[in-house]
MARBA-3410 file (N, C-alpha, C, O; in Angstrom, 1 decimal):
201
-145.0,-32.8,55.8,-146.3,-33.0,55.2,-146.2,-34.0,54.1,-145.3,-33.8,53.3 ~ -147.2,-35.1,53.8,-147.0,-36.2,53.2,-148.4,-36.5,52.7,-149.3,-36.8,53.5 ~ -148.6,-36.6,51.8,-150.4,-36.9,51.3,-150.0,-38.3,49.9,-150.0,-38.2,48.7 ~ -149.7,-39.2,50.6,-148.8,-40.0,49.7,-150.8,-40.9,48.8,-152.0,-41.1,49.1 ~ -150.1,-41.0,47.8,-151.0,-41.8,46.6,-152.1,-40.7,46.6,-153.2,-41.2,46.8
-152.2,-39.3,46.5,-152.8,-38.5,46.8,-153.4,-37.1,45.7,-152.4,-36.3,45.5 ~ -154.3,-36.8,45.2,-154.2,-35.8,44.3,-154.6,-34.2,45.5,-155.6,-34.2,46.2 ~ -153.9,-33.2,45.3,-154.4,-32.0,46.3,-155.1,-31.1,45.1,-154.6,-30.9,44.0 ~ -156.4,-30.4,45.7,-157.1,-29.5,44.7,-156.4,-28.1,45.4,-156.6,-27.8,46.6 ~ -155.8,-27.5,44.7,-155.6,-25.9,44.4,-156.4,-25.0,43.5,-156.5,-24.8,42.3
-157.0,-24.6,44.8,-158.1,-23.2,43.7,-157.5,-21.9,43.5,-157.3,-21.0,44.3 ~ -157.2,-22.0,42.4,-155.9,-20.4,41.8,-156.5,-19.8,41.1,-157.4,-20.3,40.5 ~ -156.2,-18.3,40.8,-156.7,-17.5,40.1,-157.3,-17.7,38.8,-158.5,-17.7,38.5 ~ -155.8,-18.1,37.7,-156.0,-18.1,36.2,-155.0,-19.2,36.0,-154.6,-20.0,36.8 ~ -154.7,-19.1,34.7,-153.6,-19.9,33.9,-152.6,-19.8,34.1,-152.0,-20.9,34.2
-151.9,-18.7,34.3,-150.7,-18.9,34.9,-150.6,-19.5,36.3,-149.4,-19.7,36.5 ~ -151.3,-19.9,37.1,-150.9,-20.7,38.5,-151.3,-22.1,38.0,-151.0,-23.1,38.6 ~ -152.0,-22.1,36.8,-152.8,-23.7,36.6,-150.6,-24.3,35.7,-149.8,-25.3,35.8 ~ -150.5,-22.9,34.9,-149.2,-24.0,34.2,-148.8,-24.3,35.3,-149.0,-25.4,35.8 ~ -147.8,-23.2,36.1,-147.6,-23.4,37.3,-147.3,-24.4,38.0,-146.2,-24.7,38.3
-148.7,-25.0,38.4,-148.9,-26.6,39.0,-148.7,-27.2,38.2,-147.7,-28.0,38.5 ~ -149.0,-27.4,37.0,-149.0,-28.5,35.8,-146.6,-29.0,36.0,-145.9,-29.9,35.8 ~ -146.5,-27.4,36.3,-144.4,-28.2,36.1,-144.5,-28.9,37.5,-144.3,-30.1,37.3 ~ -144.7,-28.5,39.0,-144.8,-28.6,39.5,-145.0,-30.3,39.5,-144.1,-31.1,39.9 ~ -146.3,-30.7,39.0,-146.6,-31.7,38.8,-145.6,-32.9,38.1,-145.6,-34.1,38.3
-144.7,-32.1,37.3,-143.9,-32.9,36.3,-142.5,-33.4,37.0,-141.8,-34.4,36.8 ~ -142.4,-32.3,38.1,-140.9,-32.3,39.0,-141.7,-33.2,39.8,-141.1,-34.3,39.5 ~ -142.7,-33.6,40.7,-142.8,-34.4,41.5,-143.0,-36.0,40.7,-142.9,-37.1,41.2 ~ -143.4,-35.7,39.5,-143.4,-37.2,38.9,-141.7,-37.4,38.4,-141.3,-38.6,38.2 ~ -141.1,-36.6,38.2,-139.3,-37.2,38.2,-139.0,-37.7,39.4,-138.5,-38.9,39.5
-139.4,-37.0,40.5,-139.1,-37.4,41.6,-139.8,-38.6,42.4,-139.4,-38.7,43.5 ~ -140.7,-39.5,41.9,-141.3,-40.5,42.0,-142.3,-40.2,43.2,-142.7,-41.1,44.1 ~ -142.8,-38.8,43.1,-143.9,-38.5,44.4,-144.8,-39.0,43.8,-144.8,-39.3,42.6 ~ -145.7,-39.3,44.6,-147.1,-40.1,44.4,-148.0,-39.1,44.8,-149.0,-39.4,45.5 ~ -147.8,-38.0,44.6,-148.5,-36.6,45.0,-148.6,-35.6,43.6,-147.7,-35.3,42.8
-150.0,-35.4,43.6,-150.0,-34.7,42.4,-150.9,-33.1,42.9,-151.4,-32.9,44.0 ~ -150.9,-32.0,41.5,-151.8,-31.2,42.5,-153.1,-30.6,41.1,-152.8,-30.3,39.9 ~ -154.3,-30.6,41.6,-155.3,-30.3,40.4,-155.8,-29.0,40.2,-156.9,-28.9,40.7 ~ -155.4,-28.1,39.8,-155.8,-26.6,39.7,-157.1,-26.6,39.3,-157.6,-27.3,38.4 ~ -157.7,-25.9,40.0,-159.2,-25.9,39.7,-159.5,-24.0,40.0,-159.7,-23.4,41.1
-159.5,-23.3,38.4,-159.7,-21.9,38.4,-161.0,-20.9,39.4,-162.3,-21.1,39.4 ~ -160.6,-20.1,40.0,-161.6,-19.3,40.6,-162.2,-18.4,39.3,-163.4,-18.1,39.0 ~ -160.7,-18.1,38.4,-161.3,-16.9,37.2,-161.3,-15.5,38.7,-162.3,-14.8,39.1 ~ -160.1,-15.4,39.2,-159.6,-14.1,39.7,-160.4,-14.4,41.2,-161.4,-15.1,41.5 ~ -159.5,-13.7,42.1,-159.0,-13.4,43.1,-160.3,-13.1,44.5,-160.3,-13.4,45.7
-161.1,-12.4,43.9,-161.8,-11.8,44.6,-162.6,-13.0,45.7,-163.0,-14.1,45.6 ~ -162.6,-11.8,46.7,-162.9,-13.0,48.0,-164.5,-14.0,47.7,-164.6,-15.2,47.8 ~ -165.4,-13.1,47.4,-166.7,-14.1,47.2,-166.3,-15.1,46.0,-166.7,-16.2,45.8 ~ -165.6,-14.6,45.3,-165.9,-15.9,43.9,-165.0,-16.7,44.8,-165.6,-17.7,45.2 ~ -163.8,-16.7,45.2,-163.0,-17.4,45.8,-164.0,-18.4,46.4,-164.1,-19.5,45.9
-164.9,-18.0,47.8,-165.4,-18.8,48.4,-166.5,-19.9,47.4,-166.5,-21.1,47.4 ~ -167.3,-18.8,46.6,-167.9,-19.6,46.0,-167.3,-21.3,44.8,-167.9,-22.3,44.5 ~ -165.9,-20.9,44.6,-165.5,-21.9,43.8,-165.4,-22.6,45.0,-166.2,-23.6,45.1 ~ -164.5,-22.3,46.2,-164.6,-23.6,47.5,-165.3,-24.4,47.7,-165.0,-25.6,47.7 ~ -166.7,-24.0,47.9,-167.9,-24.5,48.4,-168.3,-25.7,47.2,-168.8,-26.8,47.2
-167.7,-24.7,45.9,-168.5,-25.7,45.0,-167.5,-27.0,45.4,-167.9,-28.1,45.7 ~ -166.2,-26.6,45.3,-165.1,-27.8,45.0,-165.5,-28.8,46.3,-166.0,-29.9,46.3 ~ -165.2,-28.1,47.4,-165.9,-29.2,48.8,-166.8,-30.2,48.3,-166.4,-31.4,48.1 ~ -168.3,-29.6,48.0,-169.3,-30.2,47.5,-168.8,-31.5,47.1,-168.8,-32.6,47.7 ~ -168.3,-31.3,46.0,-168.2,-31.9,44.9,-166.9,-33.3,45.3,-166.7,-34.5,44.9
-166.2,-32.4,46.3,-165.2,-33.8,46.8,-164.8,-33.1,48.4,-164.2,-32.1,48.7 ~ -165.6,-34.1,49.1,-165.7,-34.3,50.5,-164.7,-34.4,51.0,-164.5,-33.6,51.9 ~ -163.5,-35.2,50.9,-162.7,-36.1,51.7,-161.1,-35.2,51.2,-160.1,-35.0,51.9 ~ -161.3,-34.7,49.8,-159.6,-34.2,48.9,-159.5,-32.8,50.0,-160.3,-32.0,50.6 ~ -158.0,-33.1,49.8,-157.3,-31.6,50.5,-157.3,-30.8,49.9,-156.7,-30.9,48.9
-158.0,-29.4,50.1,-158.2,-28.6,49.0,-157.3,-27.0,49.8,-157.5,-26.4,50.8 ~ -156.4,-27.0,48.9,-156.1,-25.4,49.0,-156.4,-24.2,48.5,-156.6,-24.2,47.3 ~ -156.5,-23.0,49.1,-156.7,-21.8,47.9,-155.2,-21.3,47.8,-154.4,-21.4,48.7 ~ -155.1,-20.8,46.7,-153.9,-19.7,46.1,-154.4,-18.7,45.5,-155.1,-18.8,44.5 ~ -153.9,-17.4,46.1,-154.5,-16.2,45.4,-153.5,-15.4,45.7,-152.7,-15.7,46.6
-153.5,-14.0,44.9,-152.6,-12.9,45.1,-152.9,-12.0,46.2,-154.0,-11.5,46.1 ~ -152.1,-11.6,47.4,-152.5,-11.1,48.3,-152.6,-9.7,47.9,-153.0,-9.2,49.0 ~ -152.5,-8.7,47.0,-152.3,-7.0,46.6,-153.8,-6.8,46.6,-154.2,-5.7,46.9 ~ -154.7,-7.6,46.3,-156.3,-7.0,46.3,-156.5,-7.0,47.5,-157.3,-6.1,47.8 ~ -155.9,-7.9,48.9,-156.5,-7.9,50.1,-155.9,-6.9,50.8,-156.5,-6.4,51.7
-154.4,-6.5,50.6,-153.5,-5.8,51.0,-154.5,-4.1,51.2,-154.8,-3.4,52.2 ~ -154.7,-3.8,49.6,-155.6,-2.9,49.4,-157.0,-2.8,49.9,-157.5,-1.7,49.9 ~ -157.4,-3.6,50.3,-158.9,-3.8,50.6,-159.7,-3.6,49.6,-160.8,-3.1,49.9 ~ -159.7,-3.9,48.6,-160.5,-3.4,47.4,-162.1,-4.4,47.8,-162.4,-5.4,48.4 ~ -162.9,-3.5,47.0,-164.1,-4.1,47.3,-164.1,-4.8,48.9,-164.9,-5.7,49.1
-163.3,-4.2,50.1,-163.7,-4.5,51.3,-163.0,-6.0,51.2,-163.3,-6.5,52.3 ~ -162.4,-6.8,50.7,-161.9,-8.3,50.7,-161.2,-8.9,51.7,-161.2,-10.1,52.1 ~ -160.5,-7.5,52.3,-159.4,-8.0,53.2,-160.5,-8.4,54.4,-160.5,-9.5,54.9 ~ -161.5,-7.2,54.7,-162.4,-7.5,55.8,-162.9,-8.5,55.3,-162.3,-9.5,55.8 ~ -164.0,-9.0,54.5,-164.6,-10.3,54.2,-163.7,-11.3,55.2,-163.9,-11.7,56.3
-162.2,-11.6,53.7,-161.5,-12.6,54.3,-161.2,-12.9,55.5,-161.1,-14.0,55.9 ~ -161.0,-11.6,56.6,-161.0,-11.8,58.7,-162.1,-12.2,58.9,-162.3,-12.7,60.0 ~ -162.9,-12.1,58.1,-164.4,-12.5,58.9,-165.0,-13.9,57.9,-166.2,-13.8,57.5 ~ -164.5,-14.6,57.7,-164.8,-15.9,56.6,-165.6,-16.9,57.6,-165.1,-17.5,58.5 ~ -166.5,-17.0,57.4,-166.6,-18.4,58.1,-165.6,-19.8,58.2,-164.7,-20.2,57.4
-166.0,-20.3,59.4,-165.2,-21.8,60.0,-165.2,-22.4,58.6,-164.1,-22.3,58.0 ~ -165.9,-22.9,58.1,-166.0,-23.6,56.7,-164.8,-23.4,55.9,-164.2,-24.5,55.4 ~ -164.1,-21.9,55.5,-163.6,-21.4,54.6,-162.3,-21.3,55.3,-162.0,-20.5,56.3 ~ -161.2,-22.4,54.6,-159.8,-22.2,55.0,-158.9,-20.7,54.7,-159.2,-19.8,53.9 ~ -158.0,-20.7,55.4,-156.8,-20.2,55.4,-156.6,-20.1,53.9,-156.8,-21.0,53.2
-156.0,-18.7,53.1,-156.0,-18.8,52.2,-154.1,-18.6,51.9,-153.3,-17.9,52.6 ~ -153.9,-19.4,50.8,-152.0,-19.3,50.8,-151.9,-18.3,49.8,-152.3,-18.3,48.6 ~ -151.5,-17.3,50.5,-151.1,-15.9,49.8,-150.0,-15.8,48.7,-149.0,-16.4,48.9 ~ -150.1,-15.5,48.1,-148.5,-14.7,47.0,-148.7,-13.4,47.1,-149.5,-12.7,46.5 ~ -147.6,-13.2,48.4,-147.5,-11.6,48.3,-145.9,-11.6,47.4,-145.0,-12.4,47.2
-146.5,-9.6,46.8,-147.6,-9.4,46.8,-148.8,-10.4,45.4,-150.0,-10.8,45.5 ~ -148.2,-10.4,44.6,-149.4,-11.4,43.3,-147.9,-12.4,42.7,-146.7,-12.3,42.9 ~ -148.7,-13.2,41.9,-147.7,-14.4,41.7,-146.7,-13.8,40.9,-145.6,-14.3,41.1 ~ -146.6,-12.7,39.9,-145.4,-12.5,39.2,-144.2,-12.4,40.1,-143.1,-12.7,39.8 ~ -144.5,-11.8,41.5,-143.5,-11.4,42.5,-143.2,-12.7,43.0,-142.1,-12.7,43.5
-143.8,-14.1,43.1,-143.4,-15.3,43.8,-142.2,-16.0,42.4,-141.3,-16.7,42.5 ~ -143.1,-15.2,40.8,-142.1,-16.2,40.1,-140.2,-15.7,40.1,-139.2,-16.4,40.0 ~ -140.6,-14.2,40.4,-138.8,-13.6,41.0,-138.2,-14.6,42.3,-137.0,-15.1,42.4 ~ -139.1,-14.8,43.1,-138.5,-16.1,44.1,-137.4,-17.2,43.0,-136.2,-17.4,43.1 ~ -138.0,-17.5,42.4,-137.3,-19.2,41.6,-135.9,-18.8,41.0,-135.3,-19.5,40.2
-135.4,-17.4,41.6,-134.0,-16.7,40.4,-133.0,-16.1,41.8,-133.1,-15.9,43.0 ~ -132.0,-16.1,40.9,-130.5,-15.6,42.4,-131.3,-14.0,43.1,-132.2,-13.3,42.8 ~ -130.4,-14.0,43.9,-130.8,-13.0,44.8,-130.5,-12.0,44.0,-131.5,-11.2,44.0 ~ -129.5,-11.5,43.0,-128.9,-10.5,42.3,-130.6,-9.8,41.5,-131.1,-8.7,41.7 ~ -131.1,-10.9,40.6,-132.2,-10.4,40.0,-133.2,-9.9,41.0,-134.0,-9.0,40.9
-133.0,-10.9,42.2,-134.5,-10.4,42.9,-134.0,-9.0,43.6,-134.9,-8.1,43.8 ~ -132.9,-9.0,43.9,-132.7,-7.1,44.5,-133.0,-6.5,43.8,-133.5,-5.5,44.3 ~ -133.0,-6.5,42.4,-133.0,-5.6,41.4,-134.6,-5.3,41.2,-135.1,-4.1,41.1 ~ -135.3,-6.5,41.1,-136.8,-6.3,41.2,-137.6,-5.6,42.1,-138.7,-5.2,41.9 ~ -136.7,-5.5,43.6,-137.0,-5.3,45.2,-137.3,-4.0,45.1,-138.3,-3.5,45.6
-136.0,-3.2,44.2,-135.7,-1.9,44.2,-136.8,-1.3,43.7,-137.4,-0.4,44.2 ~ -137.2,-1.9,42.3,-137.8,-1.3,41.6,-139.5,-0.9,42.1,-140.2,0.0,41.8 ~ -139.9,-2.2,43.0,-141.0,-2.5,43.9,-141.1,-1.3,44.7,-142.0,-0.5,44.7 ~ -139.9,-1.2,45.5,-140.1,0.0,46.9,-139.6,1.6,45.9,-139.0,2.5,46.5 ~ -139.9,1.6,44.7,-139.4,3.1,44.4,-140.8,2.8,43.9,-140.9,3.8,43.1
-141.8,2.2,43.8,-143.0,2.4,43.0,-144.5,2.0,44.3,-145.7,1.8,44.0 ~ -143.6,1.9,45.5,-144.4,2.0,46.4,-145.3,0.3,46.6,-146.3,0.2,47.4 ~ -144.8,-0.5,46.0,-145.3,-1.8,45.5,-145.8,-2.5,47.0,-147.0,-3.0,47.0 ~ -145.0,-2.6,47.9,-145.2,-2.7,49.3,-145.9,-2.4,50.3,-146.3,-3.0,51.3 ~ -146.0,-1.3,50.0,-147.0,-0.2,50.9,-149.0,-0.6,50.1,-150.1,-0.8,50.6
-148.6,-0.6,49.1,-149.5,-0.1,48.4,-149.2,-0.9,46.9,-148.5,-0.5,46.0 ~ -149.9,-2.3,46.8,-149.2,-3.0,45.2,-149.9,-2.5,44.3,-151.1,-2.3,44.2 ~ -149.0,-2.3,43.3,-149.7,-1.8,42.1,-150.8,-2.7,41.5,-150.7,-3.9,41.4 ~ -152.1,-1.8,40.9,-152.8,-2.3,39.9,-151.8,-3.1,38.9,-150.6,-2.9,38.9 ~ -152.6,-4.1,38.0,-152.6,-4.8,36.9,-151.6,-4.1,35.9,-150.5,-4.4,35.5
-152.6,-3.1,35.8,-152.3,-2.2,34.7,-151.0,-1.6,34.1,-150.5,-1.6,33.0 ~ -150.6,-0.8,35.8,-149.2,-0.8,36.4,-148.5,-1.7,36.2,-147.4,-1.5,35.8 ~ -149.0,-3.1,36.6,-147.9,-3.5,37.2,-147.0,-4.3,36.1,-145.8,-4.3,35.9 ~ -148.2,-5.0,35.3,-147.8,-6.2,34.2,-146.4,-5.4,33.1,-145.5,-6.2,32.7 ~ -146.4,-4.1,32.8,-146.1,-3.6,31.5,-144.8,-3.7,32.4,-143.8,-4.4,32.1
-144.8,-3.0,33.6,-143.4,-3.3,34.4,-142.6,-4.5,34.8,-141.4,-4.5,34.8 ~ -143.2,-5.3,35.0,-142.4,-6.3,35.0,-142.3,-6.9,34.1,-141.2,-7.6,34.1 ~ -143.0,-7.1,33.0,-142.5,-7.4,31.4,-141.6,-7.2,30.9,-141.0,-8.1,30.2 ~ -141.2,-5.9,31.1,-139.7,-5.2,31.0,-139.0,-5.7,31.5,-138.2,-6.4,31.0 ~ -139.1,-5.5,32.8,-137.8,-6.4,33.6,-137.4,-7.6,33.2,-136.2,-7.8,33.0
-138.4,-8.5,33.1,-138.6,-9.8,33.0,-137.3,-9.9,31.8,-136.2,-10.4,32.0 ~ -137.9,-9.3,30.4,-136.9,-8.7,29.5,-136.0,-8.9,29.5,-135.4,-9.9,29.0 ~ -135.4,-7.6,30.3,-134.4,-7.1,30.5,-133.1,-8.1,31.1,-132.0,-8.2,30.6 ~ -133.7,-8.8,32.4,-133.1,-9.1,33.6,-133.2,-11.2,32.7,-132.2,-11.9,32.8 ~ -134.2,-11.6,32.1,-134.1,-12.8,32.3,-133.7,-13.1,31.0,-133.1,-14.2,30.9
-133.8,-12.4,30.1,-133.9,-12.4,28.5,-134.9,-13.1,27.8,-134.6,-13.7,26.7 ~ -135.9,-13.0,28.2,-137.4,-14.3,27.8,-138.2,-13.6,28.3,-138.3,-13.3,29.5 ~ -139.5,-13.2,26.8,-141.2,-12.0,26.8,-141.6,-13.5,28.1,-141.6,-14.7,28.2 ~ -142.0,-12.4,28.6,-143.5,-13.0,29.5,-144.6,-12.5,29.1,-144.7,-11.4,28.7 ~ -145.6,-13.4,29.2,-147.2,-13.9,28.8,-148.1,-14.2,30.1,-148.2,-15.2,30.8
-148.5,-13.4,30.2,-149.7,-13.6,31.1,-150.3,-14.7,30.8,-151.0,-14.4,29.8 ~ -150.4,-16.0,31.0,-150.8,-17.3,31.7,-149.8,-18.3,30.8,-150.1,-19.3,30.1 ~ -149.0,-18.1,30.8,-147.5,-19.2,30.4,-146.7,-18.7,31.8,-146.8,-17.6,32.4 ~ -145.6,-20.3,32.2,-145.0,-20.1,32.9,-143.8,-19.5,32.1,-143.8,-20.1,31.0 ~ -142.9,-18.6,32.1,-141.7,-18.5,31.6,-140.5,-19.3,31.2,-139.8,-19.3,30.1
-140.4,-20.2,32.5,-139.4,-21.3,32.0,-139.8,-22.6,32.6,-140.9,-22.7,33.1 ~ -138.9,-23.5,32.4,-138.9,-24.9,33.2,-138.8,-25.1,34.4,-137.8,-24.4,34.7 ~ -139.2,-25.5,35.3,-138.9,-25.8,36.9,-137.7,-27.0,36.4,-137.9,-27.9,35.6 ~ -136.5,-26.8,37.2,-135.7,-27.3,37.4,-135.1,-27.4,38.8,-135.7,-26.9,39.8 ~ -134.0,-28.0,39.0,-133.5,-28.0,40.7,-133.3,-27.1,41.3,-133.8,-26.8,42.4
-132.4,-26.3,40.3,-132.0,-24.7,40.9,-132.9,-23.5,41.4,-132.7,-22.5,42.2 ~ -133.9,-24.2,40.4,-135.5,-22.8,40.9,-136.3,-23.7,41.7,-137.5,-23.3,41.9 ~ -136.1,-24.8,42.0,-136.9,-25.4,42.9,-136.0,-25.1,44.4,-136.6,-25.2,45.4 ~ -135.0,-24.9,44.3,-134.4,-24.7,45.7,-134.4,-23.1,45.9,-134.7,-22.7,47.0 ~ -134.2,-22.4,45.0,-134.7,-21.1,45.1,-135.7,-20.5,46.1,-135.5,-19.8,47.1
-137.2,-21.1,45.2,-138.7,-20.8,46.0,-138.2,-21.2,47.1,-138.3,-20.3,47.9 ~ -137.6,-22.2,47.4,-137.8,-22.8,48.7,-137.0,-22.2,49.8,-137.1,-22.4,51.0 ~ -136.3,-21.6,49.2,-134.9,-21.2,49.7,-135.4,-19.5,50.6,-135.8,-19.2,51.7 ~ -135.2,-19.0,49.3,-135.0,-17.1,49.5,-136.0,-16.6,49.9,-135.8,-15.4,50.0 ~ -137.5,-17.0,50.3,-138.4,-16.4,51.5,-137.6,-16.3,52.3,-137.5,-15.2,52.6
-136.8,-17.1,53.0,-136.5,-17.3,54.5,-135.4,-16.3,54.3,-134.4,-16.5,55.1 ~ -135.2,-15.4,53.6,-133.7,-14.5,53.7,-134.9,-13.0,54.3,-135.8,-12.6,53.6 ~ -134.6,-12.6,55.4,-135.4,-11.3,56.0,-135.5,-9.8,55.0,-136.2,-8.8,55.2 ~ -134.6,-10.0,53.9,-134.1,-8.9,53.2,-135.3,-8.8,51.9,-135.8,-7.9,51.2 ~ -135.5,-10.2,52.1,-136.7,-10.3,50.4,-138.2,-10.3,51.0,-138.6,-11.3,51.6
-138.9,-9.2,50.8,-140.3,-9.1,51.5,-141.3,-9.8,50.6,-142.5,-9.4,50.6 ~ -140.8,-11.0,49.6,-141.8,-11.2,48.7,-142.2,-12.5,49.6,-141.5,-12.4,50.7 ~ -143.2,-14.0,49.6,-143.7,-14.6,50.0,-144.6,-15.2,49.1,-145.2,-14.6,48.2 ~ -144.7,-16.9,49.4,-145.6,-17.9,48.7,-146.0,-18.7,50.3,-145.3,-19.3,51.1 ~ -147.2,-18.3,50.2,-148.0,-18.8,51.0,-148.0,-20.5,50.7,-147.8,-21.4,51.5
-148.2,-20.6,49.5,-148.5,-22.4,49.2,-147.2,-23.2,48.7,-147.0,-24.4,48.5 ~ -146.1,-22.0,48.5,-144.9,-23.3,49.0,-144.3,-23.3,50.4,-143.5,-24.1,50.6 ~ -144.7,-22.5,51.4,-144.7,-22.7,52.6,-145.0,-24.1,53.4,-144.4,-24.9,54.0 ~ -146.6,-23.7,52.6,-147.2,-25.1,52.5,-146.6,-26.8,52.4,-146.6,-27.8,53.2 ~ -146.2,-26.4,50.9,-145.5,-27.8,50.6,-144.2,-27.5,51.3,-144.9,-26.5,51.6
-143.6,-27.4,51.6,-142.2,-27.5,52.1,-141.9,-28.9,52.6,-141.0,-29.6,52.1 ~ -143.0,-29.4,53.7,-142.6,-30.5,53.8,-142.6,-31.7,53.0,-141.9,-32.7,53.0 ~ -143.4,-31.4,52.4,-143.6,-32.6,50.9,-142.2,-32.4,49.9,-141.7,-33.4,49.4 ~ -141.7,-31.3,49.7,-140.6,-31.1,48.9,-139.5,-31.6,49.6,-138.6,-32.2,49.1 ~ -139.6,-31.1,51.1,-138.0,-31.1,51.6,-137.6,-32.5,51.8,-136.4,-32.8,52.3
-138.7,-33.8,51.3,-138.9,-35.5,51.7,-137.9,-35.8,50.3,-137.1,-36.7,50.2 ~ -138.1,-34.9,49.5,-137.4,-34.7,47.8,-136.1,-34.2,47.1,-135.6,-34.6,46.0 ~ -135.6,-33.0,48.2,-134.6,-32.1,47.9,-134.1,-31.7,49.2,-134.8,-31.7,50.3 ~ -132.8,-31.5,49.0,-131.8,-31.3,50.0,-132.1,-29.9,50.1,-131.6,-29.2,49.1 ~ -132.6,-29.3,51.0,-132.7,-27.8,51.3,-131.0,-27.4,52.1,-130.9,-28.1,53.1
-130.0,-26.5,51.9,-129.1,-26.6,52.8,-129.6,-25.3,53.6,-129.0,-24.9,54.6
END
C-alpha cells in the first residue's frame, strides 16, 4: 500500500493516538516517505460520535483517505449496544481499525515478547479477553506494570517513549506470533507502506 505525496486522515479516540501519529509521522519523515498521517479526534470511541466525526471529516475532504482507529473493549462489550450499531453501519461508514483490546494493549506490541507475556498473564487472570476491563480498572493497572516492567510513569495522552527501529519492527512483527492475542487494526493497515521502509524478517 502506497499513497505517495499524500496526507491520510485518522479519526482516533484522544491524545494519546494523536502523539502516537505525530512519532509515526517523524519516523516516516527519517525515512523520506512522502506520506504523512492527520489525527483528527472523535473525543472517545463510541460508535455514533465515531460516525458522526466521519461524516463530518468526508464532508469536509471528499477525495483524502480517511481511516478510523478506535479501541475495540467497548464493542467487544457491547456497551450502549455499539458492537450491534457497528454490524449494521451503513455502506458510507468504513471498516473500523481496531486496537484490541484498547491502545495501551497495542503500545505492549512495540516491546520483546518477555514484557508482553508478562502483560498477557496479567490480562487472562483479570479476565481482560473475555471481558476487557473498564478504564477505571484498567489504567491504575497498567500504570503499574508500565512502572514496574518498563521503568517510565505513563500519562494518559503522552506516548511513553520514542518510536525507534526496534519498536517499529516489533508492532509490525509480534501480532503475527498466534501466542499474543493483542492486535492493531491500523498497523495491519500500514504494513504495506512500512514494509516499502523496513526490512520485516
Amino acid at each position: 500500500m502506497t499513497y505517495p505525496n499524500e496526507v491520510i486522515i485518522i479519526i482516533c479516540e484522544g491524545p494519546s493516538e494523536r502523539a502516537y501519529l505525530q512519532q509515526l509521522n517523524r519516523v516516516l519523515r527519517e525515512k523520506e516517505c512522502h506520506v504523512s498521517f492527520n489525527a483528527r479526534l472523535s473525543n472517545g470511541g463510541d460508535f455514533n460520535t465515531v460516525k458522526k466525526k466521519f461524516r463530518q471529516e468526508r464532508k469536509n475532504n471528499k477525495k483524502a483517505p480517511i481511516f478510523i482507529w478506535v479501541d475495540f473493549d467497548l464493542y467487544k462489550r457491547n456497551d450502549k449496544g455499539n458492537k450491534d450499531k457497528y454490524e449494521n453501519r451503513g455502506r458510507d461508514i468504513p471498516e473500523f481499525l481496531f486496537s484490541k483490546m484498547n491502545f495501551e494493549d497495542v503500545l505492549i506490541l512495540h516491546f520483546e515478547k518477555r514484557i508482553i507475556d508478562k502483560w498477557i498473564q496479567i490480562c487472562k487472570e483479570k479476565k481482560h479477553f473475555n471481558k476487557p476491563l473498564f478504564s477505571d480498572d484498567y489504567l491504575p493497572l497498567f500504570k503499574r506494570f508500565y512502572k514496574n516492567e518498563v521503568g517510565i510513569k505513563y500519562n494518559k495522552g503522552d506516548l511513553p517513549f520514542d518510536l525507534d527501529e526496534a519498536k517499529i519492527m516489533n508492532i509490525f512483527k509480534n501480532p503475527h506470533n498466534k501466542n499474543i492475542p493483542f492486535e492493531s487494526g491500523l498497523h495491519q493497515k500500514l504494513f504495506g507502506l512500512f514494509s516499502s521502509y523496513f526490512v520485516f524478517e
